[in-house]
N, C-alpha and C positions, 0 to 999 in steps of 0.2 A: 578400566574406567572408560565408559563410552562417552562418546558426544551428545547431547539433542541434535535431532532434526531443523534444522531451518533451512526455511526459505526466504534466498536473496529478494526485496523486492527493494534493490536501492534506486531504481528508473523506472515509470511507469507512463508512459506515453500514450498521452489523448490521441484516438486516430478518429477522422468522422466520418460515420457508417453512410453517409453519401459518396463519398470520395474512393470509389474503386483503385483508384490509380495508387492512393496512401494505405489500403488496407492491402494490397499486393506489396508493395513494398515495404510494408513493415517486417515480411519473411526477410529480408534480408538485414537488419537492425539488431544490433545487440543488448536493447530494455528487456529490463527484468521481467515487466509485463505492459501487456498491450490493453486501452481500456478504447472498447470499439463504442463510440457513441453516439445513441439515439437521440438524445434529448438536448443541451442546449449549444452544439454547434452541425443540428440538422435544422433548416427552416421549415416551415409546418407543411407547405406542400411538397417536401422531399423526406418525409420520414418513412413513408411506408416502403419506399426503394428503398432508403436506406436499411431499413429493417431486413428486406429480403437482400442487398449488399452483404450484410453484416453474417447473416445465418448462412450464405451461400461460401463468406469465407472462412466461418469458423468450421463445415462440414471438410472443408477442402483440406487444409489444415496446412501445414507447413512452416509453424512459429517456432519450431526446434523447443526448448526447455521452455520457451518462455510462458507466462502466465496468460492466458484471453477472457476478458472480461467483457462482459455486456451492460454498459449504462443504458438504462430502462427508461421510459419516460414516467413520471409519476404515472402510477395505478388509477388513479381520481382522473386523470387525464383520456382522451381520448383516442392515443396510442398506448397508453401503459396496460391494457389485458390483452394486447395482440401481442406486444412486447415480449411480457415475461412467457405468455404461451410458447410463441417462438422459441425464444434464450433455451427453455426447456429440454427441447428434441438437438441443440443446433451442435453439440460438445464444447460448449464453453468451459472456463472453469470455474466462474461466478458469475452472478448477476451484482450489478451495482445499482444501489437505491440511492434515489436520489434526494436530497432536502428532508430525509430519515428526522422524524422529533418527538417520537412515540415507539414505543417500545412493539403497542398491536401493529405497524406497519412491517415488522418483520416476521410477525406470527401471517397476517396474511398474505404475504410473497411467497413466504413457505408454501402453506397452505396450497396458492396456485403452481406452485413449482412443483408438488408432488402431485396435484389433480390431473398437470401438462404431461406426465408419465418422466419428470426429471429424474438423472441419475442421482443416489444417495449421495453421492460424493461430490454434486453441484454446491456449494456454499454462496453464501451471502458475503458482499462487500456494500458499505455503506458512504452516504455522503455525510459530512459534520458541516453544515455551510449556513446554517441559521444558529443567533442567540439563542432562541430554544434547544433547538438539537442538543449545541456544545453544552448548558446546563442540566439535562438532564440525557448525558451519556451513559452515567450511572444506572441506571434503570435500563434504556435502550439494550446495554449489551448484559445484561443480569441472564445467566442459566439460556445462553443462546453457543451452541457448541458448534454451527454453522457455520456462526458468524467470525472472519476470521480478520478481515481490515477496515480500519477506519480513512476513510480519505478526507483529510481538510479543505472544503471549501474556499479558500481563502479569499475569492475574489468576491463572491458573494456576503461572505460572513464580512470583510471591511467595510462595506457599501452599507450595512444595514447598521453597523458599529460605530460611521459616520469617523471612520480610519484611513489610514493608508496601505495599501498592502506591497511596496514598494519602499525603498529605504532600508532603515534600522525597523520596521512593520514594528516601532512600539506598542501600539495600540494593540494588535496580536498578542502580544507576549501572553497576556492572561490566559485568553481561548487555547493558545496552543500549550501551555504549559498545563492545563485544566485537563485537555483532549490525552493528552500524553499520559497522567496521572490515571484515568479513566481507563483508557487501554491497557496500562500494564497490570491494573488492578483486576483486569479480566483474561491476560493471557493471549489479546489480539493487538495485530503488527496496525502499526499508523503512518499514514505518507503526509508529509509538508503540499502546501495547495500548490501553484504552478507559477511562477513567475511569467509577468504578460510582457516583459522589455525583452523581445527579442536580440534585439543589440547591444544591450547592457549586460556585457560579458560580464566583467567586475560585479557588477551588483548580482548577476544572479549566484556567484561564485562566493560571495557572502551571503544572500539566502541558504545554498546548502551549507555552507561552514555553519549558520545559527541554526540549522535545523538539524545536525548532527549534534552540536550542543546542547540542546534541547534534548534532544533523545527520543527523534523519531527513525524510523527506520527507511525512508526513503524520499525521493520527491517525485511531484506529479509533473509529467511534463506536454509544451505542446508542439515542442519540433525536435527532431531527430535531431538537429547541432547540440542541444542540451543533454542528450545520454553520455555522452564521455565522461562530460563532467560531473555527472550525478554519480555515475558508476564510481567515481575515484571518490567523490567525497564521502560517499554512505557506502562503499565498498571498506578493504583490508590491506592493509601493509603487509609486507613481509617482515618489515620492524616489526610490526605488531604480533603477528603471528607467532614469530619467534623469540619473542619473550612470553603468549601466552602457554608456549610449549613445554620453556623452563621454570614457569608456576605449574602446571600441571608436575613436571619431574619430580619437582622439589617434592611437591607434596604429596606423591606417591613414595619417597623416600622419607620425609616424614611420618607418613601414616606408617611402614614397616618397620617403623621404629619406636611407634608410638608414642607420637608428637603431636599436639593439636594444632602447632602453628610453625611457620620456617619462615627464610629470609630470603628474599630474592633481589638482588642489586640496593640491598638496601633498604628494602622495604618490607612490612610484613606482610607476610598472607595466608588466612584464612580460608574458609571454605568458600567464602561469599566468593572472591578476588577467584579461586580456584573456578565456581560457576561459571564467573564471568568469562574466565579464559578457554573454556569447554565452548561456550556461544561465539567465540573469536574464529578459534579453530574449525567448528562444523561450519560457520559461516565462509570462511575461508575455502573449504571443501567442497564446500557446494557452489561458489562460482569458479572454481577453478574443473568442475564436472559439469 
């Protein structure tokens, strides 16, 4: 019985494509993936360095496993076709679109990503950060096999929801739990938006506790102090692991006996329960490689 493939992306850290000093050091960081960006934490007469920052560090390369993403500026924008051109040639591993609310803005990213002579194996990551977007995700990510993570806006998406994106983020609950449902529904991984209280240890440590509960797969973050803790909270126990090893047991000693269901500490399980502990363990696998 094999595992699926997954990929860790429980940290994924804003770096901004101005800031040389942060995209060199991001080599030495241990986030899942790195999300190098053009667009709203470059000011408009530093994006074209930034640009030329960004592609001179992903050529160089040195981020070990980790994932290198390029936030684009809107396409309708007046950096967004130098943008994705660049991203193309540069060896990232996605491009990220930004303010995503239509399904044709991912047909023509594509589009310019294979005109730019991008590798097949470039992928789309998307932003969720407008009412519109988070309403019709549905459609957005329909028959797009590119398309591999959703990222929630959160700081944008409260501001327009006239919410909080801090606290118990009530007012979220819906958007995120909608986004979640969306994505699983099409097979691509979702990150929580970024918590802005730099200092608010506790609170951002209940942001990942409800966005693990929720059931997304990661958070976005915007300073290296916050990867520890995202790591632990949307990472793997060794509790965990080890009891999804003896659901798997069980029920390869089930099935040779021809059994549809067993018992494990008490509780049943199924195939479902058996899937789940298959995605425990390759996840486990894969950050411990």
């Amino acid at each position: 019985m094999k595992t699926a493939s997954v990929r860790p992306r429980r940290s994924v850290l804003y770096v901004p494509g101005s800031n040389m000093r942060a995209l060199q050091k991001a080599r030495d960081l241990s986030a899942d993936a790195f999300i190098f960006d053009l667009e709203d934490a470059v000011a408009p007469e530093a994006k074209n360095q930034a640009r030329d920052n960004v592609v001179a560090a992903c050529r160089q390369g040195g981020y070990g496993d980790s994932e290198v993403i390029i936030r684009i500026n809107e396409l309708a924008t007046q950096w967004g076709p130098d943008d994705i051109t660049a991203a193309a040639s540069s060896g990232a591993t996605a491009v990220l679109l930004p303010k995503v609310e239509a399904a044709d803005s991912l047909k023509i990213a594509l589009e310019r990503l294979d005109d730019a002579g991008a590798p097949s194996g470039m992928n789309l990551w998307i932003m969720a950060e407008t009412p519109r977007g988070v309403l019709d995700l549905d459609r957005i990510m329909a028959d797009q096999p590119r398309l591999k993570v959703v990222v929630m806006g959160t700081s944008d998406l409260a501001r327009d929801l006239r919410v909080s994106s801090l606290g118990e983020r009530l007012g979220l609950m819906h958007a995120l739990g909608h986004s979640v449902l969306a994505a699983r529904a099409h097979g691509v991984d979702i990150i929580d938006g970024v918590h802005l209280a730099l200092d608010d240890t506790e609170g951002f440590r209940r942001a990942c506790e409800q966005g693990r509960e929720l059931g997304l797969d990661g958070k976005s973050l915007i300073h290296p102090r916050q990867i520890e803790i995202a790591n632990a909270y949307f990472g793997v126990t060794e509790e965990q692991v080890e009891l999804a090893r003896e659901i798997v047991t069980a029920w390869q000693t089930a099935r040779a006996e021809q059994r549809g269901v067993t018992v494990v500490r008490g509780q049943l399980v199924e195939q479902l329960h058996v899937d789940d502990a298959l995605r425990v363990i390759a996840l486990h696998d894969a950050i411990r490689t």
